[in-house]
VEXMAR-263160 format. One record per residue (C-alpha): residue number from 1; residue in one letter; x, y, z. Coordinates in Angstrom, 1 decimal, always signed. Each point is the difference from the previous one (the first is absolute). Example, Ala and Ser with C-alpha at 12.3 -4.5 7.8 and 13.67 -1.06 7.14 Angstrom:
! residues 2
 seq type      X      Y      Z
   1    A  +12.3   -4.5   +7.8
   2    S   +1.4   +3.4   -0.7
END
This chain:
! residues 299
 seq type      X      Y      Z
   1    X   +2.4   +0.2  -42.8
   2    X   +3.2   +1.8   +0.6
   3    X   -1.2   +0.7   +3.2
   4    X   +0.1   -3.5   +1.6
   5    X   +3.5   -0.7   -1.8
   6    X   +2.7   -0.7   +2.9
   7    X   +3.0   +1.9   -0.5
   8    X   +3.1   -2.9   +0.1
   9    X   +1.7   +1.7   +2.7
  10    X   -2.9   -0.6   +2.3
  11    X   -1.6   -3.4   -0.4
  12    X   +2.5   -1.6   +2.7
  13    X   -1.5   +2.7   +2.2
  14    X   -3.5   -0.7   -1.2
  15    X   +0.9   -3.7   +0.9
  16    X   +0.9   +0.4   +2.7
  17    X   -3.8   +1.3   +1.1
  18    X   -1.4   -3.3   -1.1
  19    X   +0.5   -2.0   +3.0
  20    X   -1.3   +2.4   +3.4
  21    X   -2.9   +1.1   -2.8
  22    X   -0.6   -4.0   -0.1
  23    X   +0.3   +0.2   +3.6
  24    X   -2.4   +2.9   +0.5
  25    X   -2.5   -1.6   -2.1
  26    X   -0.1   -3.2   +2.0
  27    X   +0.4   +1.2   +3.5
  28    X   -1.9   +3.6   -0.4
  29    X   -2.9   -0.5   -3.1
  30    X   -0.2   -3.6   -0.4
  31    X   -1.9   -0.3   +3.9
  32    X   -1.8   +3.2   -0.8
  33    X   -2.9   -2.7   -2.0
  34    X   -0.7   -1.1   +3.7
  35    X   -2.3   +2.9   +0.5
  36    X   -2.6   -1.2   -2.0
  37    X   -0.9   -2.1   +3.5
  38    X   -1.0   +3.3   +1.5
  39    X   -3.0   +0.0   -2.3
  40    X   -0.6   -3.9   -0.3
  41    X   -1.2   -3.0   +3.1
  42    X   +3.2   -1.4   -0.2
  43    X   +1.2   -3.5   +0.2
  44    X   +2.9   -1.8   -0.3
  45    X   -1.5   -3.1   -1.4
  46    X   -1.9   +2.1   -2.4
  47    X   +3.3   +2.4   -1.4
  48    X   -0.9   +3.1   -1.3
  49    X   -2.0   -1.4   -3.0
  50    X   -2.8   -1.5   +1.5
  51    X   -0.5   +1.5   +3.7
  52    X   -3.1   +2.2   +0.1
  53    X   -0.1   +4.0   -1.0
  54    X   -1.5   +2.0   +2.8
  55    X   +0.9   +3.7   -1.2
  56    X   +1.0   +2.4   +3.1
  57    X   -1.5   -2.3   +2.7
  58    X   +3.0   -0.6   +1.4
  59    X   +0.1   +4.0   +0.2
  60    X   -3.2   +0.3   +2.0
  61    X   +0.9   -2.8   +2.6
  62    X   +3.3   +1.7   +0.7
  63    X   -2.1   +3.0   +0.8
  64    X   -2.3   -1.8   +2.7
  65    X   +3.3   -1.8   +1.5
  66    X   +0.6   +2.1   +3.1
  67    X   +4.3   -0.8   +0.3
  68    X   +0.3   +1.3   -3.5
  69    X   -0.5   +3.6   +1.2
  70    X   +2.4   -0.6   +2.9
  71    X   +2.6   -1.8   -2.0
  72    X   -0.4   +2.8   -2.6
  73    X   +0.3   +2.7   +2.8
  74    X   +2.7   -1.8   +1.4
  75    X   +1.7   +0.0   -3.8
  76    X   -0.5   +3.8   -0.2
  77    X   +1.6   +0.7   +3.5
  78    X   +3.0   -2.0   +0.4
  79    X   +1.1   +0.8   -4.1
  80    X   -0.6   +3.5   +0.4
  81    X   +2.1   +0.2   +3.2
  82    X   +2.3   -2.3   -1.7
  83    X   +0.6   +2.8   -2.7
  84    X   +0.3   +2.9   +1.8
  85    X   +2.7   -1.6   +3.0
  86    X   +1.8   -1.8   -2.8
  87    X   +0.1   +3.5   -2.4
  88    X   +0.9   +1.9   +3.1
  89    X   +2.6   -2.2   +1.5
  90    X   +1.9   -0.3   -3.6
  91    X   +0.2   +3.9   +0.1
  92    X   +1.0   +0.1   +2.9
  93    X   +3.0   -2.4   -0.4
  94    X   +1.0   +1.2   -3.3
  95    X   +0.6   +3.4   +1.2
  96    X   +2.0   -1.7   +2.7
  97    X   +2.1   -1.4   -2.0
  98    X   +0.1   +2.9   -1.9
  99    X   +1.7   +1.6   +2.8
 100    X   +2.6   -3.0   +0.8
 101    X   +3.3   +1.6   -1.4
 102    X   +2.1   -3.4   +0.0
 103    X   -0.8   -2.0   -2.9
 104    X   +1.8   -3.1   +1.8
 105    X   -2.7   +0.5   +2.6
 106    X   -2.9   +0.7   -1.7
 107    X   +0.1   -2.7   -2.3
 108    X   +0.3   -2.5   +2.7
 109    X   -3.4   +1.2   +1.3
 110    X   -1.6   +0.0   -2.9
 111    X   +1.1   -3.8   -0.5
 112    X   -1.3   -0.8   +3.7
 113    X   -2.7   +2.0   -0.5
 114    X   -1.2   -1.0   -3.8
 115    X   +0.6   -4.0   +1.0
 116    X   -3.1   -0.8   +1.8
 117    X   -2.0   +0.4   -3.3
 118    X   +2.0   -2.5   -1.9
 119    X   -2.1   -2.6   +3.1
 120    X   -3.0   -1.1   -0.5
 121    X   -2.7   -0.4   +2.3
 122    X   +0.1   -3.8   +0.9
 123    X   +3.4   +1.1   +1.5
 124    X   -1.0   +3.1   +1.5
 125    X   -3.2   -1.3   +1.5
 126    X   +1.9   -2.5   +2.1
 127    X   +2.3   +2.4   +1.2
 128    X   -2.8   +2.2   +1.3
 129    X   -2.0   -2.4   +1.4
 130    X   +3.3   -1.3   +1.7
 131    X   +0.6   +3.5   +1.8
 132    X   -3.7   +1.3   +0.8
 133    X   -1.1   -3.4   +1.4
 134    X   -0.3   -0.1   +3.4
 135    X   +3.8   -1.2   +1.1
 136    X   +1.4   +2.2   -3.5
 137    X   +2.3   +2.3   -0.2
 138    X   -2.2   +3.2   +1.1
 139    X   -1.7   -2.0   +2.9
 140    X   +3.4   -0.3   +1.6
 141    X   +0.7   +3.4   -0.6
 142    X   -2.8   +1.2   +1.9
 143    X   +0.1   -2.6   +2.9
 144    X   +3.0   +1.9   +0.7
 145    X   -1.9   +2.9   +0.6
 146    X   -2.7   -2.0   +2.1
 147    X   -2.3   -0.1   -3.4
 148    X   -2.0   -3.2   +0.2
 149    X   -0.3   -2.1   -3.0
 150    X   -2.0   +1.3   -3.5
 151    X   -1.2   -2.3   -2.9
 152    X   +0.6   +3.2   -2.0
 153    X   -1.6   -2.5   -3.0
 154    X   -2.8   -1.1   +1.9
 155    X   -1.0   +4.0   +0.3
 156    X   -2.8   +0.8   -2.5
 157    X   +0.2   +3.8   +0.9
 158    X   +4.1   -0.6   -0.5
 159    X   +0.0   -1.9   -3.1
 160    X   -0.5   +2.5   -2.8
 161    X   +2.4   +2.4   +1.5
 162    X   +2.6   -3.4   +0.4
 163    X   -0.5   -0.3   -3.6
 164    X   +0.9   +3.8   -1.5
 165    X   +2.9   -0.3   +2.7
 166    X   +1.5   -2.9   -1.2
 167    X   -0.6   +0.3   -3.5
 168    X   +1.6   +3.4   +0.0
 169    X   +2.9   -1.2   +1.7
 170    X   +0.5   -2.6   -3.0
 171    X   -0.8   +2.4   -2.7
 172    X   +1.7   +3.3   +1.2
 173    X   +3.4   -0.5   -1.5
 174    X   -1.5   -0.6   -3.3
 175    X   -2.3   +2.5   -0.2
 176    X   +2.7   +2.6   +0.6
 177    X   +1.7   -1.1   -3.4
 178    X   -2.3   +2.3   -2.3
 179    X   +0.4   +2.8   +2.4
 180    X   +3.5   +0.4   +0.3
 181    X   +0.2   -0.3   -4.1
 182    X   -2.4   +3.3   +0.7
 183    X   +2.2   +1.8   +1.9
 184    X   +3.1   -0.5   -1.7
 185    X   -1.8   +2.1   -2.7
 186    X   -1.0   +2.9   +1.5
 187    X   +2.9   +2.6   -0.5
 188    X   +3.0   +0.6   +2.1
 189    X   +0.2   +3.7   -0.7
 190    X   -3.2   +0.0   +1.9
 191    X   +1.4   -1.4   +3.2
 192    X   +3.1   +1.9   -0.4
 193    X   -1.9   +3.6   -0.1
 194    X   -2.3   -0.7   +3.0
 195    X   +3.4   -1.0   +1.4
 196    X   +0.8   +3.7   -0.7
 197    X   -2.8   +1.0   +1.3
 198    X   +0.9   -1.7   +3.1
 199    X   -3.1   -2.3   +0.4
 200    X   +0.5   -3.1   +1.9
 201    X   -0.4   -3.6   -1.2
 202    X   -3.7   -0.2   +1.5
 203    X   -1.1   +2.9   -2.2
 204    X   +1.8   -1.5   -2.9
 205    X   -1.8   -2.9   +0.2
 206    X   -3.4   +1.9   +0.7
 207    X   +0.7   +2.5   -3.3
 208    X   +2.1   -1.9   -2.5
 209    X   -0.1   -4.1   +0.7
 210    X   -3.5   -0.4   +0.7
 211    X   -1.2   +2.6   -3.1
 212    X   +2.6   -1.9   -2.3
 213    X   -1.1   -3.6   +0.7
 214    X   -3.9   +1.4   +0.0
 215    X   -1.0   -1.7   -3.4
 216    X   +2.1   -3.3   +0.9
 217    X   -2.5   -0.2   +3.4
 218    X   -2.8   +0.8   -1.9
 219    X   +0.4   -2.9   -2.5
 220    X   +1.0   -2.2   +2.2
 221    X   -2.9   +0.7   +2.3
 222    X   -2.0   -0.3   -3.0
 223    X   +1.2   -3.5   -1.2
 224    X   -0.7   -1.3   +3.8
 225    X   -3.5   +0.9   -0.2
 226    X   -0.3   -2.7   -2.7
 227    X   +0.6   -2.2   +3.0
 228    X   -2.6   +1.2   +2.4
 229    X   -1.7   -3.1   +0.3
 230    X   +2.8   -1.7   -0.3
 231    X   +1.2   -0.3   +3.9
 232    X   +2.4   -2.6   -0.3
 233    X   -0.7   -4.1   -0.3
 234    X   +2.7   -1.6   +0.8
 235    X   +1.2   +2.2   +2.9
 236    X   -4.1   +0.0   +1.4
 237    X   +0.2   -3.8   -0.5
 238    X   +3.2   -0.9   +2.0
 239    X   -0.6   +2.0   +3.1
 240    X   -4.1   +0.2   +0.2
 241    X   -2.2   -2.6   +2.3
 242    X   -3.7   -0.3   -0.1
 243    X   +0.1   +2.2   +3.5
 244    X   +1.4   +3.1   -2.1
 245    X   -2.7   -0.6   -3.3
 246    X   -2.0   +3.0   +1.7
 247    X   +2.6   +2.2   -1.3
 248    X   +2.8   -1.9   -2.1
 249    X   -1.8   -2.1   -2.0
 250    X   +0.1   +1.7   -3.5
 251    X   -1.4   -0.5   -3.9
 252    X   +2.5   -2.4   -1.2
 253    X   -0.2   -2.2   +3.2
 254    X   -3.1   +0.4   +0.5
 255    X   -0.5   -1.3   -4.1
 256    X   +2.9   -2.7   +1.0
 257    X   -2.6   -1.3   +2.9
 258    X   -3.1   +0.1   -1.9
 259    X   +1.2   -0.5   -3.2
 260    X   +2.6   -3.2   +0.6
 261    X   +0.0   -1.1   +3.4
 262    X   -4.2   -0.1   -0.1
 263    X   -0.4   -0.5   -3.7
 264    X   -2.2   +3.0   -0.9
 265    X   +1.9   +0.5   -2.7
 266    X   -2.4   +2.2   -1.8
 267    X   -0.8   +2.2   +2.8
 268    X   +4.1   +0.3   +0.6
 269    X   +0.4   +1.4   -3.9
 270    X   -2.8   +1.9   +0.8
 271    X   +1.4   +2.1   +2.5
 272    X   +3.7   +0.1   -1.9
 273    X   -1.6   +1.1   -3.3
 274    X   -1.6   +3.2   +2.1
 275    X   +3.6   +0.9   +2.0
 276    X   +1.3   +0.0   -3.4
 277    X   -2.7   +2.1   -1.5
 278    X   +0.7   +2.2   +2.8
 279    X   +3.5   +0.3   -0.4
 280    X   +0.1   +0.7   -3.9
 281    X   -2.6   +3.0   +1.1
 282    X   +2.6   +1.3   +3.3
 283    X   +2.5   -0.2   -1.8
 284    X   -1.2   +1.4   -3.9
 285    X   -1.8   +2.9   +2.3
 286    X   +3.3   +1.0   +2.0
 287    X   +1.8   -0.3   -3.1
 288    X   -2.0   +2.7   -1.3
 289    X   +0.1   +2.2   +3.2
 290    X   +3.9   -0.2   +0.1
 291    X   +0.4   +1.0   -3.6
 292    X   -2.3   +2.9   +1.0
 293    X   +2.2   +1.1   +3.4
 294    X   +3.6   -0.8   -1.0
 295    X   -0.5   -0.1   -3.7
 296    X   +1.8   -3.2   -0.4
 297    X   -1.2   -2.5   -2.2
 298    X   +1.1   -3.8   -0.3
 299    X   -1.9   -0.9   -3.2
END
């Protein structure tokens, strides 16, 4: 009994959890009861009460659907790339700023740098499509150089690689915050002795940095794979066309067409119940395989 009693000191802080636990609950665990229309014939008029059961046959007719494989290919390509430009390019930057000696000036690129995150993609979407179009920004930039015109968006081979390019763009700044907090704990004297030793800042970075900031990369690398199908919604949805589904169209808008726009909505909580499935197995089997290399555990 003792062991449930709240200490005095601690129940405003306990309080305080109350409302983003409420908010959790609602918005996280409350929508997870919408599975059940993976395994049911469902419809609206019916709720989930009454619409028929039909087990996993909403499984098997995925399977003989022939743009599920390619949406689910197209899933696995453009979030893997996503996670290793994205990891790389954060490295890469945080060492760079690493190296920046004036504070004055480093902190204003990290401002420039960190504020195209705080924008979502509605913004962002209109901005691209504004300067890849064909009288954009880049157009004019290469009908200077005699370039004719590009739909860069209209480009199914383009489009995936237009996708990890802009999302990195967005999401670098960010992504270099947990690095940096890595290498402001590796040790000084370390840097100052290869300093002695009269290695250059190259092999500093090869033989301390990168070492020190190895189990920070690993977990990080780790807690992206829990994304691998997970290539990006909103930022797919804003700058894809039906000339680009080939290779941009992904899970969640593939489920958002099939599921909303053509009211399959069984077959669309079909196909989200398996990317989550998936997920929770990436992610709990990386988990593991960190912990083995780096010996660093989360939970």
């Amino acid at each position: 009994m003792n062991a449930f009693k709240i200490p005095r000191k601690q129940l405003a802080l306990y309080l305080m959890l109350i409302p983003p636990v409420v908010v959790l609950f609602i918005y996280a665990y409350l929508p997870m009861l919408g599975v059940v229309m993976a395994f049911q014939r469902y419809q609206p008029t019916l709720g989930f009460f009454h619409s028929d059961w039909v087990g996993l046959d909403n499984f098997k007719r995925l399977y003989h659907i022939p743009d599920v494989k390619q949406v689910i290919a197209n899933t696995l390509f453009i979030a893997t790339m996503k996670i290793i430009v994205e990891t790389f390019a954060a490295i890469a930057v945080a060492i760079l700023l690493n190296e920046i000696m004036s504070q004055l000036f480093k902190r204003t690129v990290q401002t420039i740098i960190y504020f195209p995150y705080f924008l979502s993609w509605v913004i962002l979407g209109g901005i691209f499509r504004d300067m890849l179009s064909r009288e954009g920004l880049i157009n004019t930039m290469l009908a200077k150089f005699g370039v004719d015109p590009i739909i860069f968006l209209s480009k199914a081979s383009w489009f995936p690689y237009i996708l990890v390019s802009t999302e990195t763009w967005q999401i670098t700044g960010f992504g270099t915050i947990v690095f940096l907090a890595a290498i402001t704990t590796i040790d000084p004297t370390l840097y100052e002795a290869a300093v002695m030793d009269g290695a250059s800042r190259w092999k500093q970075t090869l033989h301390i940095t990168l070492p020190g900031m190895k189990s920070t990369i690993v977990l990080m690398v780790t807690l992206s794979l829990g994304y691998i199908l997970n290539a990006g919604f909103e930022q797919v949805l804003m700058l894809y066309s039906p000339g680009v589904y080939k290779t941009g169209d992904v899970i969640d808008t593939w489920v958002y067409r099939m599921g909303l726009q053509q009211a399959q909505y069984s077959l669309g909580a079909a196909i989200g119940l398996f990317r989550s499935v998936v997920s929770l197995i990436m992610i709990t089997v990386s988990y593991m395989i960190a912990r083995k290399i780096s010996d660093h555990r989360i939970f």
